[in-house]
N, C-alpha and C positions, 0 to 999 in steps of 0.2 A: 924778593918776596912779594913787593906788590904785583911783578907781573905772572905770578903764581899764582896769584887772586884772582888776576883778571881772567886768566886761559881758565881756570876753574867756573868761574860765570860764565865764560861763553858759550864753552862745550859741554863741560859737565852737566852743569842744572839743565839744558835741553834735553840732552841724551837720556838721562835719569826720566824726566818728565813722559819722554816716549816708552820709555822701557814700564814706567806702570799701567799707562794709558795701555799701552799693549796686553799689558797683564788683565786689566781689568776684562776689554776685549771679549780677550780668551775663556775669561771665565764666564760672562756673558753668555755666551754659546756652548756654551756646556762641554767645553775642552777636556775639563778635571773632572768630567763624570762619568761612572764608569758607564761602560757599551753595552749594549746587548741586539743581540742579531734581530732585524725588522721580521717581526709575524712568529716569533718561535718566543719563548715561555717556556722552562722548567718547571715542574710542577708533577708532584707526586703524588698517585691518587689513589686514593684513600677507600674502603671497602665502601661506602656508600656511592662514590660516582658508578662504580658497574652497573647498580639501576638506570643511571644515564647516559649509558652505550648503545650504538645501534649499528650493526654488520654490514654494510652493504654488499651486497648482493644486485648478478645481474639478473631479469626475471623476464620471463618471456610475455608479454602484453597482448593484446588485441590492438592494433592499429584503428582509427577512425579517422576518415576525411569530414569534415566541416564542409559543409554544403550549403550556402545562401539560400535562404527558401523563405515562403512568403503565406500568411493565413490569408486563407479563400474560403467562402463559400461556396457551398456544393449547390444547394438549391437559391436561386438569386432570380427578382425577375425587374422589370421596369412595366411597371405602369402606363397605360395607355389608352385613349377614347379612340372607340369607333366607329363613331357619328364625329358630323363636324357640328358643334353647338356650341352657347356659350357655358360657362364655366359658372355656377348659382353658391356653390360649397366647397371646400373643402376639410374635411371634419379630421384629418389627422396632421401631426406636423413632425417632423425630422427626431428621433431617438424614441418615437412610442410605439406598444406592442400592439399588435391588432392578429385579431382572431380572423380562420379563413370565413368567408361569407360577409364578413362585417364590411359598409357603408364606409366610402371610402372619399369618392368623389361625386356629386350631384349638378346632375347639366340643366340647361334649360328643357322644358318637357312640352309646353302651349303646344305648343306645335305639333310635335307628336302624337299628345293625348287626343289632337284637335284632327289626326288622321286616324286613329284608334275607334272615335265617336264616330266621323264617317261610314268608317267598314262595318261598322255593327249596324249603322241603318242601313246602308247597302242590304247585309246580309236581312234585316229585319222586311224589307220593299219586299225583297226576289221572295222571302220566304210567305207571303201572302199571294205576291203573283202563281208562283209554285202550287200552293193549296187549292186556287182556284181555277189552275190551267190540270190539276188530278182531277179535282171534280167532273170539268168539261170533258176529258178523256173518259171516265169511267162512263160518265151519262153516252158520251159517242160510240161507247165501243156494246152499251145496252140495245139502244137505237140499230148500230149495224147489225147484229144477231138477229134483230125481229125484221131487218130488210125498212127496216123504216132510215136509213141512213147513207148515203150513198159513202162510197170506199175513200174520195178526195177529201172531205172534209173531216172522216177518221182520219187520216194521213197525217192533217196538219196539224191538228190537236197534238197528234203522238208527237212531230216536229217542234211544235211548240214548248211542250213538258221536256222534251229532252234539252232544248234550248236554256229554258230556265235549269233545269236540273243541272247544266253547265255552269252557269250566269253564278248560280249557288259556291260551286267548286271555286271558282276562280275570287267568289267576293271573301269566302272562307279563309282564301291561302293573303290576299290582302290584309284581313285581318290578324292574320299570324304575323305576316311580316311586320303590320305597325306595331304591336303589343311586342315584340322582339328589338323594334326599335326604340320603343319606347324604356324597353329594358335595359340599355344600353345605355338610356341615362344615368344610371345609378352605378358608377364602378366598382365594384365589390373584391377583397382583400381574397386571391385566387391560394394562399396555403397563411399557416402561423406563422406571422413575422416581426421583423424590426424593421421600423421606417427609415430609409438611410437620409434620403433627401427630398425637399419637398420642391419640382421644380415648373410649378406653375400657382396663379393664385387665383381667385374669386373673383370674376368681368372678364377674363380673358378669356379667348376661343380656341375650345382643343380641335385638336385635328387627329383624321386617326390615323398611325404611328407613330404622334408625336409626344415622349414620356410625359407623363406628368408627376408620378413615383417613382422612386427605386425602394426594393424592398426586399431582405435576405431573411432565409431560417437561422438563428443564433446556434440551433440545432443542430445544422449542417457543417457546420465550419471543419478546414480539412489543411492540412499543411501540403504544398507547390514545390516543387523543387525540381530545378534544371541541375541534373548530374549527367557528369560527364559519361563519353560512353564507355571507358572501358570500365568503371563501375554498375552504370545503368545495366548492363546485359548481365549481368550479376547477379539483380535481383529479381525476385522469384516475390508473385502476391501472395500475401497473407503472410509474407516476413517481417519481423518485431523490428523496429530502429527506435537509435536513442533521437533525441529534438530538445534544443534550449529554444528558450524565448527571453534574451538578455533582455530584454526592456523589463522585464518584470522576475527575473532574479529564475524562471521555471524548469524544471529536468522531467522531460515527459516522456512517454514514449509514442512510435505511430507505428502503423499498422501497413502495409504497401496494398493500396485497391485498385489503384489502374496504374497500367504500364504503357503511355503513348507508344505506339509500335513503328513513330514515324520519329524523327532526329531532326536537330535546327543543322542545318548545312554548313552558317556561321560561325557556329559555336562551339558547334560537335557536342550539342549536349541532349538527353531524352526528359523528356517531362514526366515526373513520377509526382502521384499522387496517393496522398497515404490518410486514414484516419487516426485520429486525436486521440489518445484514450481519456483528457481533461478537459473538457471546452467551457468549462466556468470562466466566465470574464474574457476571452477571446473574443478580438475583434477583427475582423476581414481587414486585409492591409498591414497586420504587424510585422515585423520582421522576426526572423527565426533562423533556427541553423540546423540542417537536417545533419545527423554524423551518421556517413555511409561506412559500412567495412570497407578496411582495408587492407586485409592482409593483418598477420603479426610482426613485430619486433622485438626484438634486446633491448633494453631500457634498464635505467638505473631508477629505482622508485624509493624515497626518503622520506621518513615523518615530516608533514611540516613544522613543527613544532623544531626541528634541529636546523632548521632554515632560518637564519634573521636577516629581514632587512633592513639596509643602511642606505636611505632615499631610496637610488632606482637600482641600487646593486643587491645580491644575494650572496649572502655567506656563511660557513661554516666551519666548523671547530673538528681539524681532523689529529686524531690522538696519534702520533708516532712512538713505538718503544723501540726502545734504543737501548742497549747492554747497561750505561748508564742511568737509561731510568725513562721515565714518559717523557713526552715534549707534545704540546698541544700545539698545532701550527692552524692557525687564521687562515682559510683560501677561497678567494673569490669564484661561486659558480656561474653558471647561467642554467636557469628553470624551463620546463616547457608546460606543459598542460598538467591541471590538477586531475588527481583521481579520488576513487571513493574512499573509505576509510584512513579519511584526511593523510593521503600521500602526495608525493609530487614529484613528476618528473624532472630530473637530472638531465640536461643535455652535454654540457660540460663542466669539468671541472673533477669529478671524480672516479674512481675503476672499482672492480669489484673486489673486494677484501678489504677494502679501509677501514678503517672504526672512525664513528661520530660520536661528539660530545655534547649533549644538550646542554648549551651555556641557559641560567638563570639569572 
């Protein structure tokens, strides 16, 4: 009897102890619970869900290539002196509007005014010597008619007037040149613009070539785009394209105006240039995406609203009938680009004839 005790404590009470621990285990992980297949749901639907059905269908689209493209202005210039002077003003600075003709940059002038005041007493001198070298002619040429005159010294009178009457011409064209020089001090705003940068300042010496502006029409602005060529030869000007400007959330359209008729050799691509039909708030430099045609496709196009996403995945609720009844099955897509009346391309994941469930 005792050693029927003891074989019972050794073996027994362990085995027993593993045999609940095991139980419990089991029940832990959900052993005794019933199953049901991953992703599939029975579920019976009721007259109200057919409002929240959608057919899919395959539908024929319009293809668009995304094209990199860039806002430019059309009319752009850079400022520049052409005298070499110093630099007395500059009356405008970087992001302000200026009117054409308006006062832009002011040089040093002494100097030039101080050739200006020359040429006009130049012209002032000749124009008295002038007066009184006509007189001496008219009086010599009285004189010769009455034989009171001998023929040489009419000669030189007449030599003499025509000398000055030169002297005139030549001091005249002096004075235009300095008064044009002198104009030249003053750089004036050559069309309506916005001042891009201002790249020189007040004491310093321009030179002429050398910018001291840059300055664009906000007016002018026009979307850039290298397309490729088997697109490029495609278009035709004065054809309508769509144009985003992701920076700023925009869906515009442009307009095709010049067709460079030359190709980058590197690249294989042609530079088309199109107008804007929005240039509110555009600024030279933004980045943009020209969408060229390209052809049509088959495409699967779905409300988004039947689309949920779960982080970076996309899913949807595709209803199966089955003899025994609906079954909603969970399947993961993949999206491609949105369309207009809030659709969205299907790349994978669905065919045509499914039915969708709008989960709420």
């Amino acid at each position: 009897m005792q050693h029927a005790k003891l074989l019972l404590t050794k073996y027994f009470v362990p085995l027993f102890t593993v045999f609940i621990l095991g139980l419990v285990v089991a029940w832990l992980a959900g052993s005794f619970d019933k199953k049901e297949a991953p992703g599939l749901r029975e579920k019976s639907l009721a007259p109200l869900d057919l409002d929240r059905l959608f057919e899919v269908k395959t539908t024929t689209v319009e293809v668009l290539e995304p094209v990199p493209a860039t806002i430019a202005a059309k009319q752009t210039a850079l400022i520049s002196a052409r005298i070499l002077a110093r630099i007395e003003d500059i009356k405008v600075s970087a992001g302000e509007y200026v009117k054409k003709g308006q006062e832009l940059v002011l040089m040093e002038r002494a100097d030039l005014q101080s050739r200006v005041s020359q040429a006009q007493a130049q012209i002032s001198s000749i124009e008295a010597r002038l007066k009184e070298a006509k007189q001496v002619l008219g009086r010599s040429q009285e004189l010769n008619k009455r034989g009171l005159l001998a023929l040489a010294p009419l000669e030189a009178n007449q030599a003499n007037y025509a000398s000055l009457q030169a002297q005139m011409k030549s001091a005249q064209q002096n004075l235009v040149e300095a008064e044009t020089a002198l104009g030249y001090a003053t750089v004036l705003a050559p069309f309506d613009g916005l001042i891009v940068d201002r790249l020189a300042d007040p004491g310093s010496t321009a030179q002429p070539g050398l910018p001291l502006l840059s300055l664009y029409n906000p007016a002018s602005v026009r979307v850039e785009a290298n397309v490729r060529e088997g697109r490029a030869i495609q278009l035709q000007l004065g054809q309508t394209l769509k144009m985003e400007i992701p920076s700023k959330g925009l869906s515009l359209t442009a307009v095709v105006e010049e067709l460079v008729p030359a190709g980058n050799v590197a690249s294989r691509t042609f530079l088309v240039k199109s107008q804007i039909s929005d240039i509110d708030g555009l600024l030279p430099g933004l980045y943009a995406r020209l969408l060229v045609p390209a052809g049509t496709a088959q495409q699967i196009l779905v409300p988004k609203e039947f689309v949920a996403e779960v982080g970076q995945l996309d899913i949807v609720w595709v209803v199966n009938a089955l003899p025994e009844g609906a079954r909603i099955e969970k399947r993961f897509v993949k999206t491609g680009l949105g369309y207009q009346q809030g659709m969205v391309e299907i790349v994978s994941g669905l065919k045509g004839g499914e039915t969708l469930l709008q989960k709420r």
